[in-house]
Biotite code that builds the C-alpha atoms (Angstrom):
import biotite.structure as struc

atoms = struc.array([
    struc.Atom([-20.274, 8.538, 8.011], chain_id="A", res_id=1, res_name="UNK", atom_name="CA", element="C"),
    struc.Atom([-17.320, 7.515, 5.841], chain_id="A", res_id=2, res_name="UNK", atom_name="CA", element="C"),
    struc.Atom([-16.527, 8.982, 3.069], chain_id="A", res_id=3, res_name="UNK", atom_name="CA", element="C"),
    struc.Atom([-15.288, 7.527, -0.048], chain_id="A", res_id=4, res_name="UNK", atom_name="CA", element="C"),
    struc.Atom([-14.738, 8.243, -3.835], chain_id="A", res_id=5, res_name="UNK", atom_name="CA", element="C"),
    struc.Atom([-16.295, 6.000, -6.262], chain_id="A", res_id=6, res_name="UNK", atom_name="CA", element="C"),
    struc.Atom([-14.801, 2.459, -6.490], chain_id="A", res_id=7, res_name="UNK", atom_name="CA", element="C"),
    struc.Atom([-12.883, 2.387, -3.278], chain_id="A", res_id=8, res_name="UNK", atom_name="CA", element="C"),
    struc.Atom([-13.476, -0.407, -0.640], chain_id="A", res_id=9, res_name="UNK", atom_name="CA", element="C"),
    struc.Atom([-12.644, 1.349, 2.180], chain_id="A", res_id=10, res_name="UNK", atom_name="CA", element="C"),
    struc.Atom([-15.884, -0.291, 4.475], chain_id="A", res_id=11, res_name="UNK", atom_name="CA", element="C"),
    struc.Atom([-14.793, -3.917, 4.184], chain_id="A", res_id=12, res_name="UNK", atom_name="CA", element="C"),
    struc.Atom([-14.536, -5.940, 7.488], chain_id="A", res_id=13, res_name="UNK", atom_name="CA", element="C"),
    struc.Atom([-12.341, -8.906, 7.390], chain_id="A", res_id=14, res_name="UNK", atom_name="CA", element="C"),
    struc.Atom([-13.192, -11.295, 9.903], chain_id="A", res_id=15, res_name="UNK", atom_name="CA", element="C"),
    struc.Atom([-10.776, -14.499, 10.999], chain_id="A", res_id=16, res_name="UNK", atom_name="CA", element="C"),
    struc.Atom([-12.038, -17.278, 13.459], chain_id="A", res_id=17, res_name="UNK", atom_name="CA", element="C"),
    struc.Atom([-11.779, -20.450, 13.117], chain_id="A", res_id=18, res_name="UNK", atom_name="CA", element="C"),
    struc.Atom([-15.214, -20.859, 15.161], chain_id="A", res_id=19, res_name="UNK", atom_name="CA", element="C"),
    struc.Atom([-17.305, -20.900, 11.831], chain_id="A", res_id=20, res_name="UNK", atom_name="CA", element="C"),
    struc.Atom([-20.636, -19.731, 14.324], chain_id="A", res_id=21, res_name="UNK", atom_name="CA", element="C"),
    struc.Atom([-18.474, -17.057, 15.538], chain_id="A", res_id=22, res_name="UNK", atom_name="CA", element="C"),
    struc.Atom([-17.760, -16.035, 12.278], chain_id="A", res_id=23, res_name="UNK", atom_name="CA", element="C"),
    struc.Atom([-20.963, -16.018, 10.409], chain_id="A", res_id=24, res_name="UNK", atom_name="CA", element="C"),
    struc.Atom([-22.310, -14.377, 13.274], chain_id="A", res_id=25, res_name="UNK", atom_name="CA", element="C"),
    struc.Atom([-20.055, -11.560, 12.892], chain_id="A", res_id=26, res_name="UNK", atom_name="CA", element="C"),
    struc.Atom([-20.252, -11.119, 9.024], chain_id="A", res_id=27, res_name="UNK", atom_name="CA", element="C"),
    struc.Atom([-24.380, -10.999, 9.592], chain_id="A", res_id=28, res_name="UNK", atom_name="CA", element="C"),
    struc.Atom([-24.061, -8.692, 11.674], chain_id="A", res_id=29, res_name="UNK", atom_name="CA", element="C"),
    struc.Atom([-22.258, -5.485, 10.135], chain_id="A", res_id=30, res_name="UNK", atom_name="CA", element="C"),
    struc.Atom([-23.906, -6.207, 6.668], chain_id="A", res_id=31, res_name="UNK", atom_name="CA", element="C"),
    struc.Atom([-27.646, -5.505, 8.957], chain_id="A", res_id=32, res_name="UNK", atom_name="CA", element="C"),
    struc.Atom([-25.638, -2.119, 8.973], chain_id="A", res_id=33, res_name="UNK", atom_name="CA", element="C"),
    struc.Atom([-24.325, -1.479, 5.135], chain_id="A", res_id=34, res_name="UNK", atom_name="CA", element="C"),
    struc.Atom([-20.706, -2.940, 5.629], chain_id="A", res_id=35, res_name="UNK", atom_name="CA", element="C"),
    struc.Atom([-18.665, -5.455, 3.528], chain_id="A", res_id=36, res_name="UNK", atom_name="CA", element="C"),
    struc.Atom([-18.193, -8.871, 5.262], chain_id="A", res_id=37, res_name="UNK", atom_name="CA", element="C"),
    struc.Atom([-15.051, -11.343, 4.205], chain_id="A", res_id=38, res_name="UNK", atom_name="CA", element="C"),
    struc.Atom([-14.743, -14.502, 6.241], chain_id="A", res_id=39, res_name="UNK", atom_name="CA", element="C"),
    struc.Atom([-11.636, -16.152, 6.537], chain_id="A", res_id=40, res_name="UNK", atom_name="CA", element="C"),
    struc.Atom([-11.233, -19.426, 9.020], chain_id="A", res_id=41, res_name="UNK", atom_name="CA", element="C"),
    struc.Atom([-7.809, -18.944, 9.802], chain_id="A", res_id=42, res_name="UNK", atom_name="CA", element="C"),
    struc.Atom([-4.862, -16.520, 10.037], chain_id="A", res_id=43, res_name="UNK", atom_name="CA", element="C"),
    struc.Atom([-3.559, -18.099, 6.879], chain_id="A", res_id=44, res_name="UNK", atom_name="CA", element="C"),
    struc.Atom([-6.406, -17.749, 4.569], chain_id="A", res_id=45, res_name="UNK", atom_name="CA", element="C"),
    struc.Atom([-6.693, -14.300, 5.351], chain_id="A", res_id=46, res_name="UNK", atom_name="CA", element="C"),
    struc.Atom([-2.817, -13.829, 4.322], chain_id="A", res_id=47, res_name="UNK", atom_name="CA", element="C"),
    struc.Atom([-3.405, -15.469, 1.413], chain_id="A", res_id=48, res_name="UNK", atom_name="CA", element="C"),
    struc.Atom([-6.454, -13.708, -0.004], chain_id="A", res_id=49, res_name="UNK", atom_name="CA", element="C"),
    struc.Atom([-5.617, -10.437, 1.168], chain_id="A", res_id=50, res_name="UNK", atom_name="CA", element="C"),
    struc.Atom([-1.918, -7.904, 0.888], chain_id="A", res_id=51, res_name="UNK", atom_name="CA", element="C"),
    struc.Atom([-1.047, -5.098, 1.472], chain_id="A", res_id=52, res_name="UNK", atom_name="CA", element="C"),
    struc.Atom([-3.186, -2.819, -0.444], chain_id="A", res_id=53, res_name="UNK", atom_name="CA", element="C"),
    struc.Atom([-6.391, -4.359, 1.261], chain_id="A", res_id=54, res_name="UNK", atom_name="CA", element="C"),
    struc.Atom([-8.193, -1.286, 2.891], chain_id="A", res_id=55, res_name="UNK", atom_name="CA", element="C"),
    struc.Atom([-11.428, -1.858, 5.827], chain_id="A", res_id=56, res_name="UNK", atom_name="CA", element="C"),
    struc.Atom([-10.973, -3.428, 9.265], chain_id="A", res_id=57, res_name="UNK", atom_name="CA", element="C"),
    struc.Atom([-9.915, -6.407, 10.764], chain_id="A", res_id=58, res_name="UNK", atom_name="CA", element="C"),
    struc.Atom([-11.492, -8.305, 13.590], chain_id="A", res_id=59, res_name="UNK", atom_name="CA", element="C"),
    struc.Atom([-9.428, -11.194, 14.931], chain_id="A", res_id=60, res_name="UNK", atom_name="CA", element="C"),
    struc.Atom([-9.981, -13.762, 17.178], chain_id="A", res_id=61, res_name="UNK", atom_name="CA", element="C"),
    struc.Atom([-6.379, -14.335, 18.909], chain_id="A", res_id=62, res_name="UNK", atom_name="CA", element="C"),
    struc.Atom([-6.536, -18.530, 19.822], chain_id="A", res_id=63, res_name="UNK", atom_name="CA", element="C"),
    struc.Atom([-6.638, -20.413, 16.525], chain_id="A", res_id=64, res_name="UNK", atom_name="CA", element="C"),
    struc.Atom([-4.896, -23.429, 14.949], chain_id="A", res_id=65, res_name="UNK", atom_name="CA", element="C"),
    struc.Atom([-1.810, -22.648, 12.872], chain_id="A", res_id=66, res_name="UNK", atom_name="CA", element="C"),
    struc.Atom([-0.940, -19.286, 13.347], chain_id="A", res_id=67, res_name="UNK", atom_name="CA", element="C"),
    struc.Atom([-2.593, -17.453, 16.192], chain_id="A", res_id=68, res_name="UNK", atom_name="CA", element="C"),
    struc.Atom([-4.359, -13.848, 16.177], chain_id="A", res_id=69, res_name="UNK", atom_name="CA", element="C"),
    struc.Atom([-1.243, -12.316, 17.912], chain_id="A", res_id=70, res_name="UNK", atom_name="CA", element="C"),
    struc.Atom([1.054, -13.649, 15.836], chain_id="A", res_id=71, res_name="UNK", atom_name="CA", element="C"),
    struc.Atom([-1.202, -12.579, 12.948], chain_id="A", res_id=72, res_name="UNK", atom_name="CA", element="C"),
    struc.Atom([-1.197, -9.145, 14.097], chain_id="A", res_id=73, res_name="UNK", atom_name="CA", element="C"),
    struc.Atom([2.721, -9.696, 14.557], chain_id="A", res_id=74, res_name="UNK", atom_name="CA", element="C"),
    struc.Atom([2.555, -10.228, 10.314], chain_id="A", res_id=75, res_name="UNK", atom_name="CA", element="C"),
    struc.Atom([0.569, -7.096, 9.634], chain_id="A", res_id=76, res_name="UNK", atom_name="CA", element="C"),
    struc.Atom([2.568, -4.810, 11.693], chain_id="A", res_id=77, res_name="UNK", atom_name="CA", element="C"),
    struc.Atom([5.369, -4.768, 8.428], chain_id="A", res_id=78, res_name="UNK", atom_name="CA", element="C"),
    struc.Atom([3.278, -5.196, 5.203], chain_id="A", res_id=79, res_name="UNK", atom_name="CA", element="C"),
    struc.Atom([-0.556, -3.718, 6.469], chain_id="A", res_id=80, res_name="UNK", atom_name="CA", element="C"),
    struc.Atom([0.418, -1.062, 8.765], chain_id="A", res_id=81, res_name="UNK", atom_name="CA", element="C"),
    struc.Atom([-2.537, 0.748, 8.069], chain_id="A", res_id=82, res_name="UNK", atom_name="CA", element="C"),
    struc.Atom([-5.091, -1.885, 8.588], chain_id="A", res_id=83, res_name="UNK", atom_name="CA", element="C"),
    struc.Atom([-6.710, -1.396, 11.814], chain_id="A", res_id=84, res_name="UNK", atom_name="CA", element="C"),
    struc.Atom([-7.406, -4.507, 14.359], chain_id="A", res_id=85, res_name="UNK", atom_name="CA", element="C"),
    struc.Atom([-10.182, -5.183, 16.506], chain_id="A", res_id=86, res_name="UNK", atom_name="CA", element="C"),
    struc.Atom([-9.469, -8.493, 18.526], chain_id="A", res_id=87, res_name="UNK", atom_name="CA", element="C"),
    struc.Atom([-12.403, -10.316, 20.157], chain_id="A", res_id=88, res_name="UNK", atom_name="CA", element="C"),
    struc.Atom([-11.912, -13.081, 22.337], chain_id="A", res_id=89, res_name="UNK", atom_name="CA", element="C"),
    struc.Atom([-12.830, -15.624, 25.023], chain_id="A", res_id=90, res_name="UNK", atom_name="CA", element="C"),
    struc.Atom([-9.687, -15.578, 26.630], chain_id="A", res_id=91, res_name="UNK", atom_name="CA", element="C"),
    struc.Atom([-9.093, -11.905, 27.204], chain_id="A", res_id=92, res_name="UNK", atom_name="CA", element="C"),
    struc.Atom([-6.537, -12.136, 30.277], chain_id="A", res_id=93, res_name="UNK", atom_name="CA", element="C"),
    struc.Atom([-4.248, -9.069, 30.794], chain_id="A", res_id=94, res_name="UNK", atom_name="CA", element="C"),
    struc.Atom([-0.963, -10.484, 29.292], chain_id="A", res_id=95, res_name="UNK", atom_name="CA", element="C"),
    struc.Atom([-2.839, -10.842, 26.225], chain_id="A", res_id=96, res_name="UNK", atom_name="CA", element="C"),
    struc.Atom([-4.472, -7.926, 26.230], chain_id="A", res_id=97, res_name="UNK", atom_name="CA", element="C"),
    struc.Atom([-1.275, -5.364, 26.929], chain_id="A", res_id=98, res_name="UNK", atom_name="CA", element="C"),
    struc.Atom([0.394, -7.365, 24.106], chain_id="A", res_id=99, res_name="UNK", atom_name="CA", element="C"),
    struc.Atom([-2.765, -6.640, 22.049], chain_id="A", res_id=100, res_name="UNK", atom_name="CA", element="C"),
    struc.Atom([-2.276, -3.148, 22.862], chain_id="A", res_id=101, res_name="UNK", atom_name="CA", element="C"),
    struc.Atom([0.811, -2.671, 22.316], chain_id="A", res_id=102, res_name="UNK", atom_name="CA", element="C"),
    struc.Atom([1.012, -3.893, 18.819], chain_id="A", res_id=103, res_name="UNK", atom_name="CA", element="C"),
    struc.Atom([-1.392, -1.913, 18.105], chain_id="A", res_id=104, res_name="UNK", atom_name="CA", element="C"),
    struc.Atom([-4.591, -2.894, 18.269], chain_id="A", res_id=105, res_name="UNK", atom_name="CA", element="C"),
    struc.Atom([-7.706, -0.350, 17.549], chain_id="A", res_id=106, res_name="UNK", atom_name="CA", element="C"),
    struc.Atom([-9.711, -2.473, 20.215], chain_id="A", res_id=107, res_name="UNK", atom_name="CA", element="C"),
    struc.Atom([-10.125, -5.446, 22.142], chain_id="A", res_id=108, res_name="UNK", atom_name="CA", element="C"),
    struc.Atom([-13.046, -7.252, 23.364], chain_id="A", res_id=109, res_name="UNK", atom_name="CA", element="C"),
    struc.Atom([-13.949, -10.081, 25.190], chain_id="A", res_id=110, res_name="UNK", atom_name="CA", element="C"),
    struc.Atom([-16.305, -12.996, 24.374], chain_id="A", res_id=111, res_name="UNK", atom_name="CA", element="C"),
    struc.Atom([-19.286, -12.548, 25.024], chain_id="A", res_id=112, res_name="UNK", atom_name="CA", element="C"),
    struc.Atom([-19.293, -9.017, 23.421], chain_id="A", res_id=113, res_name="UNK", atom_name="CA", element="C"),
    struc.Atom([-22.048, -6.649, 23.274], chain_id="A", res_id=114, res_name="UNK", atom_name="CA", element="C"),
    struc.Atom([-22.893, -6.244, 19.850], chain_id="A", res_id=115, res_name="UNK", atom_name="CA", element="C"),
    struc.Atom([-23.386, -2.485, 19.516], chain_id="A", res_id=116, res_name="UNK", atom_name="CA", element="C"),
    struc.Atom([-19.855, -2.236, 21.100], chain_id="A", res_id=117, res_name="UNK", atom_name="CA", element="C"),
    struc.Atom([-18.346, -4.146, 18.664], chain_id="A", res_id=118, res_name="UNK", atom_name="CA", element="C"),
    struc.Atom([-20.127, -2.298, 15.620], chain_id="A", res_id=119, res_name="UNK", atom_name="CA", element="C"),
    struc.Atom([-19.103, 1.039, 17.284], chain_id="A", res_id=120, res_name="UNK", atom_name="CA", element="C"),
    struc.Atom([-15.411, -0.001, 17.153], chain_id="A", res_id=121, res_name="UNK", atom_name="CA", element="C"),
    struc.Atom([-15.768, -1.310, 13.670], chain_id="A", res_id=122, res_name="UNK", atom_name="CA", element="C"),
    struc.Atom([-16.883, 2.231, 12.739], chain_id="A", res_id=123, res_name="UNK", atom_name="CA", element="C"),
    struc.Atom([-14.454, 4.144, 14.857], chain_id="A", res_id=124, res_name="UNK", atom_name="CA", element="C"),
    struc.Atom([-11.972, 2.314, 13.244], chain_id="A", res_id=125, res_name="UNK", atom_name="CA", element="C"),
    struc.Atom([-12.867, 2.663, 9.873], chain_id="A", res_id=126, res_name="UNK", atom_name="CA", element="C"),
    struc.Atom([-13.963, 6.594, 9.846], chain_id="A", res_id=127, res_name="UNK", atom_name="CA", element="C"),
    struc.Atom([-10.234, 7.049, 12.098], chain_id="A", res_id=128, res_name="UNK", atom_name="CA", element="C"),
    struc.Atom([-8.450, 5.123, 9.111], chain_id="A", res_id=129, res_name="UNK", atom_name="CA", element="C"),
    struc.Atom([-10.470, 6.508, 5.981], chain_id="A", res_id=130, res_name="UNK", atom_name="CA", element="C"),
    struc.Atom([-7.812, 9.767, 6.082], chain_id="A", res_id=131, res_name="UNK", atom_name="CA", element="C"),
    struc.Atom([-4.729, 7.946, 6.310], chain_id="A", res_id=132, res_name="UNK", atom_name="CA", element="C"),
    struc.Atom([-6.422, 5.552, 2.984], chain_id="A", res_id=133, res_name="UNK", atom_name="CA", element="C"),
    struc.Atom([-7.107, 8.365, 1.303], chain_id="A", res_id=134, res_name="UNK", atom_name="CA", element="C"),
    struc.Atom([-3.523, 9.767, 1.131], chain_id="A", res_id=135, res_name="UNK", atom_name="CA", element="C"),
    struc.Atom([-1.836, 6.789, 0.616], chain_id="A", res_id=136, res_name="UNK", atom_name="CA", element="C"),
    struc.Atom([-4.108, 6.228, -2.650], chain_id="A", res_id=137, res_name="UNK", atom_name="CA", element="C"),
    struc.Atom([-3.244, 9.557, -3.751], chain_id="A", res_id=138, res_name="UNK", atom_name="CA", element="C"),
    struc.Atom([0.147, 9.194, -3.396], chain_id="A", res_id=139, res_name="UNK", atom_name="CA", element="C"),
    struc.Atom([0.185, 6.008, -5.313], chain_id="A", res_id=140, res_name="UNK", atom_name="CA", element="C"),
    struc.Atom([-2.086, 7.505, -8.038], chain_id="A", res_id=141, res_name="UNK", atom_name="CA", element="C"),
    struc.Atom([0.732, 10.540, -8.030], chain_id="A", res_id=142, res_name="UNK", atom_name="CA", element="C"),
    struc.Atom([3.677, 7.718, -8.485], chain_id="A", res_id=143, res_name="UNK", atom_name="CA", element="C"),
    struc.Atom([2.056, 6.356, -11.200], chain_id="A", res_id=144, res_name="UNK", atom_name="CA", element="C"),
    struc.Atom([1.069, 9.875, -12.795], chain_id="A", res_id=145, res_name="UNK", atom_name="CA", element="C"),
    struc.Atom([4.557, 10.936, -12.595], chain_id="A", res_id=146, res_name="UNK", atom_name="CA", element="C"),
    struc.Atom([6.114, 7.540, -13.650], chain_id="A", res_id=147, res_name="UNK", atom_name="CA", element="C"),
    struc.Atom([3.984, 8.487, -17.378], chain_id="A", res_id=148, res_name="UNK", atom_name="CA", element="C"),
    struc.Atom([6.561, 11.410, -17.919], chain_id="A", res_id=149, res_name="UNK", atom_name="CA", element="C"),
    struc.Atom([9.054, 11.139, -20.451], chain_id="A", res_id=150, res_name="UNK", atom_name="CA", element="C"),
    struc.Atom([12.794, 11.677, -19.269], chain_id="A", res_id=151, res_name="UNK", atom_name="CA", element="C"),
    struc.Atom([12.828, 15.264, -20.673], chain_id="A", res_id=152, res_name="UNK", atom_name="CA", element="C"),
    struc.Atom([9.538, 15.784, -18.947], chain_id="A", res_id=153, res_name="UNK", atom_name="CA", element="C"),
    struc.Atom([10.411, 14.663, -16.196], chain_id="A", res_id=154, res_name="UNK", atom_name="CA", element="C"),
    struc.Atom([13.742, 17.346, -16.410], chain_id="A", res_id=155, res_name="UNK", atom_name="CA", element="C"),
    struc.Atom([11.101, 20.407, -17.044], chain_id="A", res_id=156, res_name="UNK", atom_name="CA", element="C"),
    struc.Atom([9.152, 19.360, -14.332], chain_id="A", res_id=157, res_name="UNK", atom_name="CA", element="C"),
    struc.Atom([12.118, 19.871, -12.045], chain_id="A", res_id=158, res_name="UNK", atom_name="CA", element="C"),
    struc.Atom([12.612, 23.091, -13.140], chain_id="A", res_id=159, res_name="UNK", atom_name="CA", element="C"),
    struc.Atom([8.882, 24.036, -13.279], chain_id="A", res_id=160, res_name="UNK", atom_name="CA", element="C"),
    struc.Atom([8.965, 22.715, -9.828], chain_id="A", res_id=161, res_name="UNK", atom_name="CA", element="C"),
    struc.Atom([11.405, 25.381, -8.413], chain_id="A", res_id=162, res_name="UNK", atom_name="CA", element="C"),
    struc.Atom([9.234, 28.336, -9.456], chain_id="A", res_id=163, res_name="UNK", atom_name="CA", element="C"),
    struc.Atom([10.785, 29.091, -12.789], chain_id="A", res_id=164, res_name="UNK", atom_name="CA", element="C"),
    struc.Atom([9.037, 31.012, -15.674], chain_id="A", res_id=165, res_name="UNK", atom_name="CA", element="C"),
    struc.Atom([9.389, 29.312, -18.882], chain_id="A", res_id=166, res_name="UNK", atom_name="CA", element="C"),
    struc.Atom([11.814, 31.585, -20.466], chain_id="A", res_id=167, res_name="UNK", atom_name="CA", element="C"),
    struc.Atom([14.093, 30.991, -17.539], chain_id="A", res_id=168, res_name="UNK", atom_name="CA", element="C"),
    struc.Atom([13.868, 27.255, -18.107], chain_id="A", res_id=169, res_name="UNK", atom_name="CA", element="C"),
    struc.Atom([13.831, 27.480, -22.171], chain_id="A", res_id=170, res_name="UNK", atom_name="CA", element="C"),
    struc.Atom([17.401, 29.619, -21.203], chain_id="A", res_id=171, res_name="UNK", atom_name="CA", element="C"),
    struc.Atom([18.895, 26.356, -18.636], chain_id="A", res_id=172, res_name="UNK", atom_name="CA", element="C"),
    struc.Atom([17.571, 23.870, -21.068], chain_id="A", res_id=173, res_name="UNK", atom_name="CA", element="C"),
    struc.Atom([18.406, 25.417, -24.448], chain_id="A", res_id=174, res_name="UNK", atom_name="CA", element="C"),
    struc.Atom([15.131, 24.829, -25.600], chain_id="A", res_id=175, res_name="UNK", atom_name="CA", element="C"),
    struc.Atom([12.728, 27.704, -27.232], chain_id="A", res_id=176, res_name="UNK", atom_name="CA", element="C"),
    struc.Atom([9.929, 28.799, -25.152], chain_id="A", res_id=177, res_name="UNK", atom_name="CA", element="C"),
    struc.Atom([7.666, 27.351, -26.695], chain_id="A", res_id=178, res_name="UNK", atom_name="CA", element="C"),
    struc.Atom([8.919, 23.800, -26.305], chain_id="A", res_id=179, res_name="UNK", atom_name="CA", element="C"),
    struc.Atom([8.984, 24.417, -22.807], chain_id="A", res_id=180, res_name="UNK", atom_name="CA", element="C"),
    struc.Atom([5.322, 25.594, -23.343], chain_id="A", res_id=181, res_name="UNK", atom_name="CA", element="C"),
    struc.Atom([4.380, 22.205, -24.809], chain_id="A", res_id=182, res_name="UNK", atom_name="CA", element="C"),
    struc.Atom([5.991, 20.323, -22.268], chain_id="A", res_id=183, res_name="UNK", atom_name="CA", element="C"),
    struc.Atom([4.383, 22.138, -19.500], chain_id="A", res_id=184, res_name="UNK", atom_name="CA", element="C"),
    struc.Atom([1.314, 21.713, -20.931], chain_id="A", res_id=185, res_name="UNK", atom_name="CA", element="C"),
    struc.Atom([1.611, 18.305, -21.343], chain_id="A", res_id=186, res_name="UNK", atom_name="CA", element="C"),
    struc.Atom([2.938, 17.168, -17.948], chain_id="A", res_id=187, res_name="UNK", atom_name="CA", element="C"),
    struc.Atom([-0.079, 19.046, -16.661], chain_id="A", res_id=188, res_name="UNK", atom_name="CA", element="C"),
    struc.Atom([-2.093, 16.959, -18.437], chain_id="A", res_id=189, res_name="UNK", atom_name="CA", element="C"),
    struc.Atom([-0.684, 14.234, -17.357], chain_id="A", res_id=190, res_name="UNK", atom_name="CA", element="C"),
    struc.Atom([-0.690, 14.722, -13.496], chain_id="A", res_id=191, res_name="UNK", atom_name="CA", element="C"),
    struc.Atom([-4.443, 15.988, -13.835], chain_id="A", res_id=192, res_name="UNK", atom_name="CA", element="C"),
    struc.Atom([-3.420, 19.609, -11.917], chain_id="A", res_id=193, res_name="UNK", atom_name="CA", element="C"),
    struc.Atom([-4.714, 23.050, -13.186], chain_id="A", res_id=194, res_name="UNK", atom_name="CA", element="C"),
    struc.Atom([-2.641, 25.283, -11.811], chain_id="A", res_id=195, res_name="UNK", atom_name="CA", element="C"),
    struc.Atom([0.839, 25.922, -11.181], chain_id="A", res_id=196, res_name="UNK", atom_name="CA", element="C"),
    struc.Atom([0.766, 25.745, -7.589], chain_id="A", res_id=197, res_name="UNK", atom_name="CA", element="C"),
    struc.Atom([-0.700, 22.213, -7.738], chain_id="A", res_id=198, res_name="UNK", atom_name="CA", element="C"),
    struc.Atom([2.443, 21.611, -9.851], chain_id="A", res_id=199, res_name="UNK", atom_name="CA", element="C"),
    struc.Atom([5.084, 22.748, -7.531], chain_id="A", res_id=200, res_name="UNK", atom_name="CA", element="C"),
    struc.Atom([3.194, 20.783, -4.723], chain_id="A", res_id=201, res_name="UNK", atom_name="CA", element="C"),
    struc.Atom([3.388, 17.546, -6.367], chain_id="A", res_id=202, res_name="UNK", atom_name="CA", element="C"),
    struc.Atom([6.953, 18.180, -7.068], chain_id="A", res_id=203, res_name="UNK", atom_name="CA", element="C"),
    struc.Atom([7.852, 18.819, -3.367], chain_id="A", res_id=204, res_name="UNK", atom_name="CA", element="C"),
    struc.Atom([5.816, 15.905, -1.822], chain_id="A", res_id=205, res_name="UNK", atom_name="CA", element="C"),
    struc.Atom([7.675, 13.269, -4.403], chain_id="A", res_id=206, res_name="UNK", atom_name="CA", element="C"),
    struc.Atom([11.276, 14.889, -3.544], chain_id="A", res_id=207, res_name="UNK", atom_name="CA", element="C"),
    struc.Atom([12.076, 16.460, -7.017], chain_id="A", res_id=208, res_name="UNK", atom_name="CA", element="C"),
    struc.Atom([12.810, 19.254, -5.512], chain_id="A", res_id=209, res_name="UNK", atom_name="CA", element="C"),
    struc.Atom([13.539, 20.634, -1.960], chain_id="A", res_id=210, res_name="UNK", atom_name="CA", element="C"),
    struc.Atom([12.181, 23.609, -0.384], chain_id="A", res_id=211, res_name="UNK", atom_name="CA", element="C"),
    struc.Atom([15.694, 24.528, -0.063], chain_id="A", res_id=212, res_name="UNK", atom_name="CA", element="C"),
    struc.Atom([16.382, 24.764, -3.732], chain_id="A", res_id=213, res_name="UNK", atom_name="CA", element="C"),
])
């Protein structure tokens, strides 16, 4: 089962053939088992509905007009790196299939496929992935936390971030303590953390600060 917080999108499949059968075939299929279908009849459509924030799986048929599956897969390699690819195909010879592979492909199948093995890689895929989506959204939801602080906040939170008590950063700041109170206060507020700790974590992972200091 895949976990997700409210609002996410995380169990969408993207499917691109230009076989329209194919395709509808496809999408019916993992909605019978509670999944998000979007159909796109070529590589090109699906660059220009989706980027690189789009989160779910991929499956790709690798022979179409225009711009083919592999060279498709070529394209999300740089800007949806985290968007795993199931190809499934009628022309599933080896050279194909190592290049596939190697560009890293969750899974490749060949037409005619099984359909239970083709749902099992669609949820392998998107229970292996859900970890790696749920980091990068908290990282993005940290940028933007941290991109509310005011310049002076911003300079407290450094110091915060290095284990100092208040009076000791009041003293480098030549502000009074409780200043630096206020500001602490409010830059927890702002990054949503509780606790100190969570502070000097946040600080760490967005390279404020170095474990060194």
């Amino acid at each position: 089962m895949i976990r997700q917080e409210k609002g996410e999108n995380w169990s969408i499949v993207h499917v691109v053939d230009d076989n329209s059968a194919v395709r509808d075939a496809i999408c019916w299929l993992v909605e019978q088992v509670g999944l998000e279908s979007r159909p796109y009849a070529s590589a090109q459509e699906f660059l220009a509905k989706c980027d690189s924030k789009s989160r779910g799986c991929l499956v790709l048929d690798i022979r179409m007009p225009g711009m083919s599956g592999l060279e498709l897969q070529d394209r999300l390699r740089t800007g949806f790196s985290h968007l795993p690819v199931i190809i499934v195909t009628g022309h599933g010879d080896v050279p194909i299939t190592v290049r596939a592979m190697k560009a890293g492909a969750y899974e490749f199948l060949q037409k005619p496929f099984n359909d239970q093995d083709l749902l099992d890689a669609i949820q392998g895929a998107l229970a292996e992935y859900a970890e790696i989506w749920k980091q990068e959204d908290e990282r993005a939801r940290v940028t933007e936390n941290l991109s509310s602080l005011t310049p002076r906040e911003r300079e407290v939170l450094q110091h915060l971030g290095l284990g100092k008590p208040n009076k000791v950063v009041a003293y480098d700041l030549g502000l009074s303590v409780r200043t630096v109170e206020g500001y602490r206060a409010s830059i927890m507020s702002k990054l949503h953390v509780r606790t100190i700790g969570e502070l000097m974590q946040i600080v760490l992972d967005a390279g404020l600060v170095t474990r060194e200091n």
